[in-house]
C-alpha positions in Angstrom: 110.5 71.8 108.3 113.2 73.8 106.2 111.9 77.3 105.7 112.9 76.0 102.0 110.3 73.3 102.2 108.0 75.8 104.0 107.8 78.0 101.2 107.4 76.0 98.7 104.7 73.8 100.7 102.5 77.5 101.5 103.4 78.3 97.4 101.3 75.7 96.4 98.7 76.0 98.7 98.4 79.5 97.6 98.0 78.9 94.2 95.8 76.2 94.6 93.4 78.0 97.1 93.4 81.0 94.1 92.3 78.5 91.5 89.8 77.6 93.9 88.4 80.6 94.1 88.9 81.4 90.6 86.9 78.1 89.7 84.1 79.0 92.6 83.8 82.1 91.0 83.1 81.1 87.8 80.5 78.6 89.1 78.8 81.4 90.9 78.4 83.5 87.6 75.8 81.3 86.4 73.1 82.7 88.9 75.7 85.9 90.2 75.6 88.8 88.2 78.6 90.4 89.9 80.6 86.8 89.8 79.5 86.8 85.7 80.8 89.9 85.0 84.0 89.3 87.3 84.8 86.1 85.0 83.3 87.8 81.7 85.9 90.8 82.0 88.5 88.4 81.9 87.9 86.4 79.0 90.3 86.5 76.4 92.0 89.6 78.4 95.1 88.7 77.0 94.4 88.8 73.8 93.0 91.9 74.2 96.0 93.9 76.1 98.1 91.9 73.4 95.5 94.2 70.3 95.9 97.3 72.5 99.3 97.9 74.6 102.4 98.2 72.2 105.8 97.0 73.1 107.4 100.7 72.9 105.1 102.0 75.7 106.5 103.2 78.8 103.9 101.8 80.9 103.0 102.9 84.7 100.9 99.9 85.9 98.3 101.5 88.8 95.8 98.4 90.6 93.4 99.1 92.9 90.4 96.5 93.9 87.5 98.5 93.3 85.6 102.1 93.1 87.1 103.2 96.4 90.9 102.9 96.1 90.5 104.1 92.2 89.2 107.4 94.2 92.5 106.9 95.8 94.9 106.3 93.0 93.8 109.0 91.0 95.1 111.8 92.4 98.4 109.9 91.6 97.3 109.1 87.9 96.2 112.3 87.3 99.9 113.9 88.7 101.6 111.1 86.5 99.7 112.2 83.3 100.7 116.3 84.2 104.1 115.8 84.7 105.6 112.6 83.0 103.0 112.4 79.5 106.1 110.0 78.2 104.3 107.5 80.5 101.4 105.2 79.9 99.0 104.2 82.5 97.6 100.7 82.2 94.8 100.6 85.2 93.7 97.3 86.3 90.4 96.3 88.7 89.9 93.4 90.9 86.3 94.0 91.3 83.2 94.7 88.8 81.8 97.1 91.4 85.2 99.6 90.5 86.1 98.1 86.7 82.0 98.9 85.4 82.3 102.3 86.8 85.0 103.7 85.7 86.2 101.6 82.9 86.1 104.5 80.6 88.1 106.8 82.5 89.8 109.0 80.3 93.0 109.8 82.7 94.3 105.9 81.8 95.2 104.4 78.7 94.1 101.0 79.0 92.0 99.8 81.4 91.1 95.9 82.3 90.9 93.4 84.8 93.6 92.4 86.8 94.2 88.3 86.0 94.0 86.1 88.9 96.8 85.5 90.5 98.5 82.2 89.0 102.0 81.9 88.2 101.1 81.3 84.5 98.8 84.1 84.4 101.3 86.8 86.0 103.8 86.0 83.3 101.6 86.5 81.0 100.2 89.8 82.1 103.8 91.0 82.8 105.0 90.3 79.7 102.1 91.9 77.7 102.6 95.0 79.9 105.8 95.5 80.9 105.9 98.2 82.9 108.5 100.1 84.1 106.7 101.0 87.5 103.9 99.6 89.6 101.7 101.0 91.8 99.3 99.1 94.6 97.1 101.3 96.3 96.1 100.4 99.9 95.8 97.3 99.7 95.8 93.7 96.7 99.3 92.3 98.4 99.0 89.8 95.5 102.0 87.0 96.6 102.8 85.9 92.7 102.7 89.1 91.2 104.5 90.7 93.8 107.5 88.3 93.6 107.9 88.5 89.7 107.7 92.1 89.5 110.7 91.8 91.8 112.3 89.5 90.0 111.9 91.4 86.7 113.7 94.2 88.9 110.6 96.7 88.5 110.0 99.4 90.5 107.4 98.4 92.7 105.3 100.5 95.5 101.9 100.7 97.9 100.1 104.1 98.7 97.4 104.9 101.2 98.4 101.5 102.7 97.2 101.0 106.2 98.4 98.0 108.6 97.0 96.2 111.5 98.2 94.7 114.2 96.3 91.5 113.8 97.0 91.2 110.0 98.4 88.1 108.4 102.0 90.0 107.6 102.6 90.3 112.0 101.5 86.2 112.9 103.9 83.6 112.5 102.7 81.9 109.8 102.5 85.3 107.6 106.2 84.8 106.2 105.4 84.3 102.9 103.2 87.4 103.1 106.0 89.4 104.6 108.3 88.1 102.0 106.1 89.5 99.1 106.4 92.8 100.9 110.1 92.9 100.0 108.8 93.3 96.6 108.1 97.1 97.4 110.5 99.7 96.9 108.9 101.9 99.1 106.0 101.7 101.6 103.6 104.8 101.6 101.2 104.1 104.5 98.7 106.6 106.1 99.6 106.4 109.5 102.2 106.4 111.9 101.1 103.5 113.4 101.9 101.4 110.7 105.4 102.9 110.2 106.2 101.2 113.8 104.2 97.5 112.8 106.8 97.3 109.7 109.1 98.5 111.5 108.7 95.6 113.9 109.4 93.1 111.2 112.2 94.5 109.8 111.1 97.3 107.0 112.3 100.2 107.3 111.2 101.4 103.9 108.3 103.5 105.2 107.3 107.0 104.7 104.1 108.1 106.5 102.7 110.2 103.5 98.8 109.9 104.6 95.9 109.1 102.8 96.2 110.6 99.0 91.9 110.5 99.2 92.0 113.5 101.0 93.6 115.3 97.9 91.2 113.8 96.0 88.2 115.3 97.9 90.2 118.6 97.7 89.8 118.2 94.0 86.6 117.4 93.8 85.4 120.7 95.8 87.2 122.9 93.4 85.3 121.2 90.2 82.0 120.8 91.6 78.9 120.3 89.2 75.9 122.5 89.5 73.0 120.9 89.3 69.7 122.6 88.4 67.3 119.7 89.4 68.8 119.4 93.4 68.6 123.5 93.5 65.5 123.2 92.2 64.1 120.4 94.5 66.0 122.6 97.3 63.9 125.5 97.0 66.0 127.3 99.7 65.7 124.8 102.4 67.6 123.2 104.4 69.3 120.0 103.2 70.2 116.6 104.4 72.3 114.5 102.1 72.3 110.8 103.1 75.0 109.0 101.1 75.4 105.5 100.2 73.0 103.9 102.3 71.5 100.2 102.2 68.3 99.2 104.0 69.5 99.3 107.7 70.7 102.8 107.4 67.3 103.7 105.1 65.6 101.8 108.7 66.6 105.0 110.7 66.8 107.5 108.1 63.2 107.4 107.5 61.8 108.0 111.0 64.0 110.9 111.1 62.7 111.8 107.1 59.2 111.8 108.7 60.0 114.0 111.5 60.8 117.0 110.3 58.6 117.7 107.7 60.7 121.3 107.2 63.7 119.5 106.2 64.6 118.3 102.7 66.3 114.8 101.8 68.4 113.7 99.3 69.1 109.5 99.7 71.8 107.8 97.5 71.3 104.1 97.7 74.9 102.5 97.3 73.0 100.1 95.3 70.3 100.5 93.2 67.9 98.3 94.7 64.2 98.7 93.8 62.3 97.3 96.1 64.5 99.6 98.6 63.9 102.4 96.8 60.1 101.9 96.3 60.2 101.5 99.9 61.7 105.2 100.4 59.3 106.6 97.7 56.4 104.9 99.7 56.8 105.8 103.5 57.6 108.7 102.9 55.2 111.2 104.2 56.0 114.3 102.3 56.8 112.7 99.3 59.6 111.5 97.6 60.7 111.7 93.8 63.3 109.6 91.8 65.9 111.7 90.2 65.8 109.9 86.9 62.2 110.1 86.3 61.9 113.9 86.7 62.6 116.5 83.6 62.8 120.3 83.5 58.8 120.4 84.1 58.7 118.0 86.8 58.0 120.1 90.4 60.6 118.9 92.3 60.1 121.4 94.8 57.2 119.8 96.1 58.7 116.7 97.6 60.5 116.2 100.6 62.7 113.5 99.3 64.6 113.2 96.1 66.0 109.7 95.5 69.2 109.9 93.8 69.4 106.7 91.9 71.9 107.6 89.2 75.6 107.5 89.9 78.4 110.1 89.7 76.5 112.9 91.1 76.9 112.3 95.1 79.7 114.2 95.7 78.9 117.5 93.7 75.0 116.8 95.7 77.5 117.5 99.1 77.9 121.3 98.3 74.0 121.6 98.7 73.7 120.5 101.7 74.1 121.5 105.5 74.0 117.9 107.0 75.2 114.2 106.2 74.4 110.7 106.9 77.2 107.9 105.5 75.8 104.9 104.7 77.4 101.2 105.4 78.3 101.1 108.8 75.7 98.7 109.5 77.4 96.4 107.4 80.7 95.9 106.8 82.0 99.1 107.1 81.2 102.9 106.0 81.7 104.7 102.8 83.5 107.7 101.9 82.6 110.2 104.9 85.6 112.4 103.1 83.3 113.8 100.4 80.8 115.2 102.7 83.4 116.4 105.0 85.3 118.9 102.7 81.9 120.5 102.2 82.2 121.4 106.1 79.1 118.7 106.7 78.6 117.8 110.3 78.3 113.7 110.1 76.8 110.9 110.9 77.4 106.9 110.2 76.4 103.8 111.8 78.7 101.4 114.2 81.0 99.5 112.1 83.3 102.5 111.2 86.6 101.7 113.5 88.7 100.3 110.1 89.2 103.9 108.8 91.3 106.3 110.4 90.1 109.4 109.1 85.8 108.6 110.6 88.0 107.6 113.8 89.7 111.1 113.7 86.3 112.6 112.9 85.1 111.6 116.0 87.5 112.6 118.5 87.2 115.9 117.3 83.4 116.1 117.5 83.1 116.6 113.4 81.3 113.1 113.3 79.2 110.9 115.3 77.9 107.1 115.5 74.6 106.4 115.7 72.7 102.9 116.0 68.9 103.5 116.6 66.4 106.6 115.6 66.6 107.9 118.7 70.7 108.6 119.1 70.2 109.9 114.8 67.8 112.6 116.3 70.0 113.1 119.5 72.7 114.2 116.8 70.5 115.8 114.2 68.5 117.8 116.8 70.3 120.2 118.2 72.7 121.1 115.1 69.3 122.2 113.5 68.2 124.1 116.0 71.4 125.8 117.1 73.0 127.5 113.7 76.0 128.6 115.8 77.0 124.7 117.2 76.3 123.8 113.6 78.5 126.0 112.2 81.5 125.2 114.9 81.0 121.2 113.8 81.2 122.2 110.0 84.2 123.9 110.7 86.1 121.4 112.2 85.3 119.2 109.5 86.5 121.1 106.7 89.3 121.9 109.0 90.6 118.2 109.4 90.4 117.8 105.7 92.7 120.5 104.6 95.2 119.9 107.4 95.7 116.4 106.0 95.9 117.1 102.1 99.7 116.5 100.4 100.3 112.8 100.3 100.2 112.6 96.4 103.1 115.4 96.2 105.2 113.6 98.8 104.4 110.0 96.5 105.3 111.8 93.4 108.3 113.5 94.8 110.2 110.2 95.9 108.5 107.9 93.1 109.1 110.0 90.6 111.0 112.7 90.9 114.1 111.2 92.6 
């Protein structure tokens, strides 16, 4: 087979396999709340970018797939709206779980849904936005919207990405993949080792800038909230934070809650499930209070654990406390461990946390451990609370890593931007 005829052959069974899904997806939304509002956001979307984008803009176009790699991007965003206010940012989401959370972020001008990839659908979009440069971040190596932007000679790059060894761009059928990475101007990736993967196949376009979350977190720290309720519900104790978590995490987490009766808890479900949450409020033995059912008269400080099932507030909760737990790696992989880390948190996750470089980094320095059963979270927890000086040497190194690795959003903006 021609590598003519091969591309054209893998071309169609791209598309096809993405109206599959597209079509799946819509069928799903009819008992799927996160599948109805996945197809819901797109209806009539280009209609709507037609009503709100103007042809004169000077559009930066910024995707990310969801919550996390908006956390990402907007270090970026926010740089681009400082320095260059000619520019517009149009911010699209693949996923509800990042689009319903943020979709009235005030650092981007127009906010929607990213089309699904079709051919007819790209032109579309690309048309309506025209934008002068486009952004990926991490990850979304869309094939069709890739190849036009490069045929409509845009300026085109990835930040934060990360590569694999076993991903699809480094087998031998992954050509058409490695073909849409021609598309990018220039590759911003976090680590070193993915310099020398791209490298391997021929791209040489690759500037290890790091991972712009850590000059997120950074940001964060300096504009923290105060918030009266956790200081309240403190009452001068000591604090763990547990972020993020779903019911295999909340399956260790509550032995330990039970334990030490001294301590005081703060749980963030990453969803807000009730039955899981009913479950906290009823085993545990010093009691437990929802956040959004208490007032200024509510006695807070009475409980043991305060149920944070609001969103927004779980990274300002970090300053409070002198311990974390990061939920998810039980599942398919951990949450932001970052955010607890520039608070000079001593940390804990679950297994599944070998996908992200900076919990593997954590680690090997001794500023984070894995934990699988009850017994290895006390091992951990333990002796950090009774020991203020080994406690205090982990929370160092923490904060430590985070501010040795902050600057990849000036090195981004510096050749994006100001070349």
């Amino acid at each position: 087979m021609s590598r003519k005829i091969a591309i054209v052959t893998f071309m169609f069974l791209y598309n096809f396999c993405v109206a599959v899904y597209a079509r799946l997806i819509a069928l799903a939304s009819l008992w799927n709340n996160k599948a109805r509002l996945w197809t819901a956001g797109r209806k009539d979307i280009f209609d709507r970018m037609a009503r709100a984008i103007s042809p004169s803009d000077r559009i930066v176009w910024i995707h990310v797939a969801s919550l996390g790699e908006f956390e990402q991007g907007r270090p970026v965003i926010e740089q681009i709206k400082a320095n260059y206010p000619h520019y517009k940012i149009l911010l699209t989401f693949f996923s509800p779980s990042g689009y319903e959370v943020r979709k009235d972020y005030k650092g981007a001008d127009y906010i929607f849904y990213m089309p699904i990839d079709t051919p007819r659908n790209v032109r579309r979009f690309l048309d309506l936005a025209h934008p002068e440069i486009a952004i990926f971040v991490k990850y979304e190596f869309w094939i069709n919207y890739l190849m036009q932007l490069k045929h409509r000679g845009v300026r085109t790059f990835v930040i934060s990405a990360i590569f694999r060894r076993n991903s699809i761009f480094f087998r031998s059928y992954g050509f058409l993949w490695r073909q849409a990475l021609d598309s990018f101007e220039q590759i911003f990736v976090q680590n070193e080792e993915s310099r020398q993967l791209l490298h391997g196949i021929g791209f040489d376009n690759v500037v290890v800038a790091g991972d712009t979350r850590f000059d997120r977190v950074a940001a964060i720290a300096e504009g923290v909230k105060r918030i009266d309720l956790v200081e309240r519900f403190k009452a001068g104790k000591a604090l763990f934070v547990a972020g993020s978590t779903w019911g295999p995490d909340e399956d260790i987490l509550l032995p330990l809650i039970n334990n030490n009766p001294e301590i005081k808890f703060v749980i963030v479900p990453h969803e807000m499930d009730e039955c899981r949450i009913n479950r906290i409020l009823s085993e545990t033995r010093g009691g437990a209070v929802r956040y959004t059912r208490c007032d200024g008269s509510t006695p807070v400080e009475r409980y043991q654990v305060l149920v944070l099932d609001t969103v927004g507030l779980l990274s300002s909760v970090y300053r409070y406390a002198s311990w974390a737990y990061i939920g998810g790696g039980f599942g398919t992989g951990i949450h932001n461990t970052l955010e607890a880390a520039i608070f000079a948190l001593p940390i804990a996750f679950g297994p599944n946390y070998s996908k992200f470089k900076e919990a593997r980094d954590m680690v090997a320095l001794g500023a984070a451990t894995k934990v699988e059963t009850v017994t290895d979270l006390e091992a951990w927890f333990a002796p950090m609370r009774d020991n203020n000086e080994l406690r205090a040497k982990v929370s160092s190194t923490a904060k430590d890593y985070t501010l040795k690795n902050i600057g990849a959003t000036s090195l981004i903006m510096k050749i994006a931007f100001d070349n």
